[in-house]
C-alpha positions as CSV (number, residue, x, y, z in Angstrom):
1,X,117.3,116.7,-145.6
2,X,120.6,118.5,-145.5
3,X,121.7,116.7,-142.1
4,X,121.0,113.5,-144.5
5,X,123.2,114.5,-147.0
6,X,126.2,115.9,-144.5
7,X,125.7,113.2,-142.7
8,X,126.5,110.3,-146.2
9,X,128.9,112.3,-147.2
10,X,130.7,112.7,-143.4
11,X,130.3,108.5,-143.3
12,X,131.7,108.0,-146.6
13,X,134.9,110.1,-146.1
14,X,135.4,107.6,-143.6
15,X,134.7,104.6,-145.7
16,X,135.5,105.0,-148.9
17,X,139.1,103.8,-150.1
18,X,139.2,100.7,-147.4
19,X,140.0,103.0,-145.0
20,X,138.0,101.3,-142.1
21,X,140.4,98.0,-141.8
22,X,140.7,97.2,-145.0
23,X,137.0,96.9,-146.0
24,X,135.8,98.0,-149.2
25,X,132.7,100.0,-149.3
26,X,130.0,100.9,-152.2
27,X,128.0,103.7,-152.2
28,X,124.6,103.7,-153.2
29,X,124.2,100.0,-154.1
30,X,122.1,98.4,-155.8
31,X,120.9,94.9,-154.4
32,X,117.7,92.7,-155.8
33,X,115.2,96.0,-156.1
34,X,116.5,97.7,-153.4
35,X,119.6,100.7,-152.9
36,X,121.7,100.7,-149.6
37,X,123.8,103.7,-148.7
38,X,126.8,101.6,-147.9
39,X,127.5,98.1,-148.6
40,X,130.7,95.8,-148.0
41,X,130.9,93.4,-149.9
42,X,133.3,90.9,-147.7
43,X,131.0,91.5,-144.7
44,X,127.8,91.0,-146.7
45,X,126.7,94.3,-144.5
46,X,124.2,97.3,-146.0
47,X,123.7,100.3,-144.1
48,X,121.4,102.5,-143.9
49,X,121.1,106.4,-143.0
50,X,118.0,106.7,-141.2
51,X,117.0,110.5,-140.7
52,X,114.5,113.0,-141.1
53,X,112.0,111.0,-142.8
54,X,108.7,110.9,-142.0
55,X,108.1,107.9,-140.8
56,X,105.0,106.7,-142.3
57,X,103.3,103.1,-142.0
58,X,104.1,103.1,-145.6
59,X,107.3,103.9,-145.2
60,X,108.1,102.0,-142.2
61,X,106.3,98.9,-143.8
62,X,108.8,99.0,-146.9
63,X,111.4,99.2,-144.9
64,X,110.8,96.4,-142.8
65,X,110.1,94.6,-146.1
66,X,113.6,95.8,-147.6
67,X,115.2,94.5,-144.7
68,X,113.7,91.2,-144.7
69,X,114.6,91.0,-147.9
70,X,118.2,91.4,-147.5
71,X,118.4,89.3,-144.9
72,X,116.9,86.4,-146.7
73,X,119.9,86.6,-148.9
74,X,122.3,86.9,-146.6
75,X,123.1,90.2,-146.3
76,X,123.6,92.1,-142.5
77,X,121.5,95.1,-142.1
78,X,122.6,98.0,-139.8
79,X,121.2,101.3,-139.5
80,X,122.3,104.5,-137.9
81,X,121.2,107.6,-137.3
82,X,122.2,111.0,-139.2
83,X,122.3,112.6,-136.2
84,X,124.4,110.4,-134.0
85,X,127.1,110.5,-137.3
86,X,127.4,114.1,-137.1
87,X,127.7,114.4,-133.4
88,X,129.8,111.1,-132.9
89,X,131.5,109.6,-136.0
90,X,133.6,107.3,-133.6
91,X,130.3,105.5,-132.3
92,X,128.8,105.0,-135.5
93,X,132.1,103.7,-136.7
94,X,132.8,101.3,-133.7
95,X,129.3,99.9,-134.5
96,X,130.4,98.8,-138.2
97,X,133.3,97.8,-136.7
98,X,131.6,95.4,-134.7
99,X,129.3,94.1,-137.8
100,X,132.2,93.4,-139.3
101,X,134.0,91.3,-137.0
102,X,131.0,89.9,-136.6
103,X,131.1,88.9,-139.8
104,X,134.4,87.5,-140.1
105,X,134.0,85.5,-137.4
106,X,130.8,84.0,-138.9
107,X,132.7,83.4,-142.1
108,X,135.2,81.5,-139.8
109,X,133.3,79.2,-138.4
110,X,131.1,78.5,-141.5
111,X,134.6,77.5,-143.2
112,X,135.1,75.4,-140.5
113,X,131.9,73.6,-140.2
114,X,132.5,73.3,-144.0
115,X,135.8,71.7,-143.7
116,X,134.3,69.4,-140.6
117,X,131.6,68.1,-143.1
118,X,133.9,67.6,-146.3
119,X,135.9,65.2,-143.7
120,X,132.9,63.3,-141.7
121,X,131.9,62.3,-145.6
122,X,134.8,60.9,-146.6
């Protein structure tokens, strides 16, 4: 379980203090029941560490149960592997990158769909 926690602690230097375009980042957040390693607030994006676990049907069943979870309120679930953060930060962070302009762009067009509707009613 040392890989797992090099591998948080390599992720978070890169995260913490918006240093990944401005985003902010919490570590070990708590949403509904459930913790995420990493959550963004403005993307509405958790991420998860997967690792060295043993992966159970228990423990894969919870998990797929967490995630639905999340996504029923909204919230982007991504997960990446401790061993790909250690031997290529720059994928991993390319892939949040991506889930986050992926949410912007989501947020964009909801705002305009929004704005659409507020007009088509008056």
């Amino acid at each position: 379980n040392t890989d797992m926690k090099s591998s948080e602690a390599c992720l978070w230097i890169l995260l913490h203090n918006r240093k990944l375009k401005g985003n902010k980042f919490h570590r070990h957040y708590q949403i509904g029941e459930f913790y995420v390693d990493f959550y963004c607030p403005h993307a509405n994006l958790a991420i998860f560490i997967d690792g060295n676990e043993l992966y159970t049907d228990f423990h894969l069943e919870s998990c797929c149960e967490r995630d639905k979870y999340l996504e029923s309120v909204g919230i982007n679930v991504l997960h990446v592997e401790s061993k790909t953060i250690l031997e290529d930060g720059k994928l991993i962070l390319n892939r949040i990158i991506t889930e986050l302009s992926a949410a912007v762009v989501c947020e964009s067009l909801k705002l305009k769909v929004d704005s659409l509707e507020s007009l088509s009613l008056n």
